[in-house]
Structure formats: C-alpha cells, structure tokens
N, CA, C and O of each residue as an XYZ file, in Angstrom:
420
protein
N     -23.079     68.453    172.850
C     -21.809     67.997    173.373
C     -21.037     67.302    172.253
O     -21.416     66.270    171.700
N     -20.026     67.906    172.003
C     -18.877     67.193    170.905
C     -18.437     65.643    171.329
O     -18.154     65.418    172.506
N     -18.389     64.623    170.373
C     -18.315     63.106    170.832
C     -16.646     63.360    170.939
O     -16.160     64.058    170.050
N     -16.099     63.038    171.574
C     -14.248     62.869    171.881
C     -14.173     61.416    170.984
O     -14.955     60.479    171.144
N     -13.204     61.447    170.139
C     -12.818     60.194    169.243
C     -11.537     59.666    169.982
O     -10.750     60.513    170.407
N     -11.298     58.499    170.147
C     -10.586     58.006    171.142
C      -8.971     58.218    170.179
O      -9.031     58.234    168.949
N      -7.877     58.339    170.761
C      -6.763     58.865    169.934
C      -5.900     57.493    170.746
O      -6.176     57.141    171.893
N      -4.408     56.581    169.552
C      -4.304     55.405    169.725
C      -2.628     56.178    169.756
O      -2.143     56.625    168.717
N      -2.084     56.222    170.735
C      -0.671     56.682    171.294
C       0.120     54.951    170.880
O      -0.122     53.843    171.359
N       0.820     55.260    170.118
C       1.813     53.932    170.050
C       1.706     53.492    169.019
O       2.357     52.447    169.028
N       1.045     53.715    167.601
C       0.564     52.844    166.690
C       1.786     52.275    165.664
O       1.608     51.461    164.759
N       2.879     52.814    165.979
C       3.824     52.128    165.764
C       4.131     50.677    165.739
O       4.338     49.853    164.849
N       4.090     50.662    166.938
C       3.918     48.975    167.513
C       2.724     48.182    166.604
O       2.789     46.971    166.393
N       1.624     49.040    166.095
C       0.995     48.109    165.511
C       1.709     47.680    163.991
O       1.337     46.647    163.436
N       2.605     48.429    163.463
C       3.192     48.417    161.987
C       4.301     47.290    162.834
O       4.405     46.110    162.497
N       4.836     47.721    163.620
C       6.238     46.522    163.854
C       5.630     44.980    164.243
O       6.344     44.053    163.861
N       4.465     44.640    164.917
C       3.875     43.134    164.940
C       3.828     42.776    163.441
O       4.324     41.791    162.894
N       3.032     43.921    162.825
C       2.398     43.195    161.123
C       3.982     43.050    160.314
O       3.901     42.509    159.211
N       5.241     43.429    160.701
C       6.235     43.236    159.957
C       6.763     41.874    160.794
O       7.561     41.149    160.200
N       6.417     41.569    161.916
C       6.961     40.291    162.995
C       5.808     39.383    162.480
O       6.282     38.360    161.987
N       4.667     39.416    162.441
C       3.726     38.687    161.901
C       2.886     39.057    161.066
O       1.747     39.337    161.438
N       3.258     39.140    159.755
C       1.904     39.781    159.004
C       0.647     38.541    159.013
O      -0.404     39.124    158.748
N       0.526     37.839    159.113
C      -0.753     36.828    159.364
C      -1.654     37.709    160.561
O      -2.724     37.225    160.931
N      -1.384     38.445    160.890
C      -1.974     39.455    162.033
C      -2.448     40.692    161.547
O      -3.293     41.392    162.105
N      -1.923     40.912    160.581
C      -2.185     42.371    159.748
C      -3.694     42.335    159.749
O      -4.021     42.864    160.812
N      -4.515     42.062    159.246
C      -5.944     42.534    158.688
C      -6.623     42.576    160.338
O      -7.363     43.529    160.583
N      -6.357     41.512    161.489
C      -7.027     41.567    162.295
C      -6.770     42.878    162.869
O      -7.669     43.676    163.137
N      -5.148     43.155    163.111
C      -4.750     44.280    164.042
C      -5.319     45.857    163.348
O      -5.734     46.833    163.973
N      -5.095     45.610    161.186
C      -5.841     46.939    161.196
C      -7.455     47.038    161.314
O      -8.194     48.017    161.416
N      -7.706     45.698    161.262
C      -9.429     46.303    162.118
C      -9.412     46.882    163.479
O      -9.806     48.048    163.516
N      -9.105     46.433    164.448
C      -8.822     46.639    165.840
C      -8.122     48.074    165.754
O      -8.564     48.642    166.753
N      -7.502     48.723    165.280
C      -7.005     50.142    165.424
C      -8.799     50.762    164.500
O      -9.808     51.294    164.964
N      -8.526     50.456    163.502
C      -9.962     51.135    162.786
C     -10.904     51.502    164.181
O     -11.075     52.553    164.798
N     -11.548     49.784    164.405
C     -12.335     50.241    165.201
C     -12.259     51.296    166.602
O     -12.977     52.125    167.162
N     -11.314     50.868    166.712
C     -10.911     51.767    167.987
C     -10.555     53.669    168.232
O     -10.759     54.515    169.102
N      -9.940     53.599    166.905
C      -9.860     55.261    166.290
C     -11.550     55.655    166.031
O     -11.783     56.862    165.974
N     -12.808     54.651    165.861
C     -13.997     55.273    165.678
C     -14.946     55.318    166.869
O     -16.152     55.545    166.964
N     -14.036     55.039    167.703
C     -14.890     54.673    169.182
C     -14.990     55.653    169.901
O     -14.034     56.367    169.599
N     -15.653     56.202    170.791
C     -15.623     56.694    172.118
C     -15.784     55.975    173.275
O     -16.773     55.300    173.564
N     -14.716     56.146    173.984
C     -15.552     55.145    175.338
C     -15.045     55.902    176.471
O     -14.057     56.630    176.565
N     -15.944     55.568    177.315
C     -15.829     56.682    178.353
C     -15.557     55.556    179.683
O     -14.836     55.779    180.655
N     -16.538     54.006    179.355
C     -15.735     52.843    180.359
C     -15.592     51.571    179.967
O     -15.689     51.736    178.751
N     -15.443     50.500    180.105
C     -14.992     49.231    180.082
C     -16.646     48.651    178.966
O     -16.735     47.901    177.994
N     -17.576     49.367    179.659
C     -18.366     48.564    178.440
C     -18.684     49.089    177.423
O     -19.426     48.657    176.540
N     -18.092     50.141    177.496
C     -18.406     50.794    175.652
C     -16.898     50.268    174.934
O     -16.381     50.422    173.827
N     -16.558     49.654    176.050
C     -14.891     49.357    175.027
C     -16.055     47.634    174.268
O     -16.525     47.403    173.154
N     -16.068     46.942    175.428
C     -17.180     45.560    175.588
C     -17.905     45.663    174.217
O     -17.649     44.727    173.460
N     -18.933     46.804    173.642
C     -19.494     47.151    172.408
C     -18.805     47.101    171.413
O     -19.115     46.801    170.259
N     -17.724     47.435    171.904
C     -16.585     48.037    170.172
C     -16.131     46.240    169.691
O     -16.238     45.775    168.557
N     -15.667     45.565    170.826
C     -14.371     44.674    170.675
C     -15.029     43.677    171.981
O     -14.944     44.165    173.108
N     -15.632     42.393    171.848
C     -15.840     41.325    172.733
C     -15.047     40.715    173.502
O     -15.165     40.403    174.687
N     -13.936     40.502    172.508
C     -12.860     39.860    173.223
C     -11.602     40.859    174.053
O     -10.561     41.307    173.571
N     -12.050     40.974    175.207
C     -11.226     41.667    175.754
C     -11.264     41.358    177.672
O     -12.226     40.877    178.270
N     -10.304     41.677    178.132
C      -9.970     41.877    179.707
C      -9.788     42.649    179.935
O      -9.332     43.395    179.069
N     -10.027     43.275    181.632
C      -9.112     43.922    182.499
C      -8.409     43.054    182.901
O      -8.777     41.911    183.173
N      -6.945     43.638    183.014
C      -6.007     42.989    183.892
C      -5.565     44.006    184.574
O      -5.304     44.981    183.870
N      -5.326     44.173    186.086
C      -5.326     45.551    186.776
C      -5.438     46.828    186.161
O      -6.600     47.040    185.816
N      -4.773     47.614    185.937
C      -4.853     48.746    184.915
C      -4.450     48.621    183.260
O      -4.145     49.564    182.530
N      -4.531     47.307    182.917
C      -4.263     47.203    181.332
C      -5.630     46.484    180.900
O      -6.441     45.902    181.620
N      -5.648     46.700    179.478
C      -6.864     46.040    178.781
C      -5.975     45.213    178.087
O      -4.917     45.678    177.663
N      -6.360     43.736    177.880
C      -6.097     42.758    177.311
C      -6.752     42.419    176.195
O      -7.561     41.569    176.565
N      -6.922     42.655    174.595
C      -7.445     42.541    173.484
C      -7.237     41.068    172.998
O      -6.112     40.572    173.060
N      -8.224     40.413    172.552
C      -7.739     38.675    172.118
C      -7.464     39.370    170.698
O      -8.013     40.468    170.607
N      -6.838     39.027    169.733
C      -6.270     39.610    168.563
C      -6.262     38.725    167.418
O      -5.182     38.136    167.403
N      -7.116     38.324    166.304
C      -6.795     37.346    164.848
C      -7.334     36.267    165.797
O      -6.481     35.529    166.291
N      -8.099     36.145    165.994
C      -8.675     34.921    166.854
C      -7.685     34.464    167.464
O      -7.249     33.357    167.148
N      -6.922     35.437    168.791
C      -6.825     34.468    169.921
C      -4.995     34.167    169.715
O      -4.424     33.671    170.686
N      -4.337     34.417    168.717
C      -3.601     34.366    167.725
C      -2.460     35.384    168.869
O      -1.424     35.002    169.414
N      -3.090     36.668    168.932
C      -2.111     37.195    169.897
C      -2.878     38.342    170.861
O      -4.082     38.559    170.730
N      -2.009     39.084    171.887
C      -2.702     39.796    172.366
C      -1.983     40.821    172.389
O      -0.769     40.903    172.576
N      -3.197     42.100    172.081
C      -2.410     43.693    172.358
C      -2.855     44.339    173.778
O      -3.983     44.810    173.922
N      -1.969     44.329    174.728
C      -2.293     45.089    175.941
C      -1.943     46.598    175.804
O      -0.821     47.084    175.667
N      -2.933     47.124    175.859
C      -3.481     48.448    176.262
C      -3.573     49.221    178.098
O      -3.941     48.503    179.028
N      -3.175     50.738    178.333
C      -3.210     51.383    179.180
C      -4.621     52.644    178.293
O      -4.335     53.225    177.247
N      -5.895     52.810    178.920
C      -7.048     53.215    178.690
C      -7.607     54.228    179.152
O      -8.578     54.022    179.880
N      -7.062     56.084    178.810
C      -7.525     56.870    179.648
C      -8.937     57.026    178.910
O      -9.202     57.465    177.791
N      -9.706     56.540    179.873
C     -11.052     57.330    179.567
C     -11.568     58.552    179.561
O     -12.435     58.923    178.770
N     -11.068     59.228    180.427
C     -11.234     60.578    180.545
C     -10.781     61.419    179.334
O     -11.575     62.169    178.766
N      -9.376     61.274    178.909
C      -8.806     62.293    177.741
C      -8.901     61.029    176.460
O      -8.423     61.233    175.344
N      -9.428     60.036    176.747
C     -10.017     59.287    175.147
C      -8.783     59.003    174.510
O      -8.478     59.437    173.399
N      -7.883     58.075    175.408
C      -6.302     57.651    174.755
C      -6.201     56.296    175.284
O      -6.406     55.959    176.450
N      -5.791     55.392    174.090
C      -5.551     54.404    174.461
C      -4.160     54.114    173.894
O      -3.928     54.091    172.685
N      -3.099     53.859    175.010
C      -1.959     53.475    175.108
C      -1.114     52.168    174.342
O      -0.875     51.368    175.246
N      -0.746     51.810    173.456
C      -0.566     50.142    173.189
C       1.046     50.366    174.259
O       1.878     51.272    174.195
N       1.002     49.201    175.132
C       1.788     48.811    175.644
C       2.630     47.590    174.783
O       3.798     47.773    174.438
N       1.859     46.269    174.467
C       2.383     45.278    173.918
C       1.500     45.037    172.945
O       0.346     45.463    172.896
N       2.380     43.930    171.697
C       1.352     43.337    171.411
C       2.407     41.773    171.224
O       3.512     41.552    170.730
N       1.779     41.268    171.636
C       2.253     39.630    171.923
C       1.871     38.154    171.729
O       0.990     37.656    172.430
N       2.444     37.525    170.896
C       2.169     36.218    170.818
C       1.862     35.202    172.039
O       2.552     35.118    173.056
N       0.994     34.637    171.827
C       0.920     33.584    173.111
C       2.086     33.416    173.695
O       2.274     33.961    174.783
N       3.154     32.590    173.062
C       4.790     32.685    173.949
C       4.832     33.644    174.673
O       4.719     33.700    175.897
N       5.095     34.899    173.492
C       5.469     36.082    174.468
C       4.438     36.302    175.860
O       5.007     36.770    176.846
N       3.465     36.096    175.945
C       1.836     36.672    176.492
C       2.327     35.547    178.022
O       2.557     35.815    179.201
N       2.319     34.599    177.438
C       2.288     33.421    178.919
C       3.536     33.791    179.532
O       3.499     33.586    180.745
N       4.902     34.382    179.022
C       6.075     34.696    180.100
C       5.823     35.586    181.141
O       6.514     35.726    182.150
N       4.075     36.604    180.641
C       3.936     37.277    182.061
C       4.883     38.215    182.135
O       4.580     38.839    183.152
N       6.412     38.983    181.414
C       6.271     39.896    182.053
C       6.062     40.993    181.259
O       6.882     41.896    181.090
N       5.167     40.935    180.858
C       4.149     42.498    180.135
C       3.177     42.966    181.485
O       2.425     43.940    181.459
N       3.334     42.186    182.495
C       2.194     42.067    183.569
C       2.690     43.550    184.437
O       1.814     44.368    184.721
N       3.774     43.746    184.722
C       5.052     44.574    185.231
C       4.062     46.205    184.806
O       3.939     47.173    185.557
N       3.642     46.094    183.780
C       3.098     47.463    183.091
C       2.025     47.660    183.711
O       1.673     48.813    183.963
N       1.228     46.500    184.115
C      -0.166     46.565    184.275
C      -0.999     46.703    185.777
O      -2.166     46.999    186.036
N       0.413     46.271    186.807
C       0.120     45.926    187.980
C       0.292     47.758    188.670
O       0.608     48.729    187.981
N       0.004     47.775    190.036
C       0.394     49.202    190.835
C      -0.627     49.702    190.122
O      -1.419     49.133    189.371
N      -0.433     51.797    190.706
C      -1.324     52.633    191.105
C      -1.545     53.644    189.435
O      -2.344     54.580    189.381
C-alpha cells in the first residue's frame, strides 16, 4: 500500500505571517516540514507529528513558536489535505472570529 503524504493547501499564508512576524519563521517552517512528511489518517497521528495541538469543532488548532501564535487548520484525512485557514497572534486568536470557519457541518 502506497503511504499518501499529506499535501498543505494555503501555504501562502504561511510566507505572509513570516513577512507579519518573522520571529515565527523557523517555528512555522518546521511545522509545514513536518507536516508535508506526515501521513495521518486521524487526530492521533496528527498528536505524533505535533503535541501541541486541538480540536476545535472541525478545525485543528496548532500552538505555534511556543504558544507565540496559532495556525488553524481544516484536516481531510481521507484525501491527506490540510487546509491553513488562519494563522494568528494571540490578539488576533482571543477575538474568536476565526471560530466562524470552524463551527457547523
């Protein structure tokens, strides 16, 4: 059986934080690294890759540069795509409405 390598839809957003905060750069390009070498098929093979993380209804919540910021993620397991929705500074993170993405079916 061929391993599916997880494919990172949005990585844009990861170049526009490191130009809004480069003090974030080395953490965020580990966190894509690791994640482009991953397979995960559920929540705890994500758990293996990356510790610091949540569900929040249908988004994954990544702690990011220690805690520093967070990248919320949409996670198809099935076709091995992980979505970046946000990635957000505490400010941004506590206004809650990145939540809007995450809530419903």
């Amino acid at each position: 059986m061929r391993r599916l390598l997880v494919r990172v839809l949005k990585p844009s957003r990861i170049k526009d934080a490191i130009v809004a905060h480069p003090e974030w750069q080395a953490s965020l390009v580990s966190w894509l690294a690791i994640v482009k070498a991953a397979s995960w098929r559920h929540s705890a093979d994500v758990k293996n890759s990356w510790k610091n993380f949540s569900i929040v209804g249908r988004c994954v919540r990544f702690e990011i540069s220690h805690n520093r910021c967070r990248l919320i993620a949409w996670i198809n397991y099935r076709t091995q795509k992980v979505f970046i929705r946000h990635i957000l500074s505490h400010a941004e993170y506590d206004t809650g409405v990145w939540k809007n993405d995450c809530n419903g079916s």
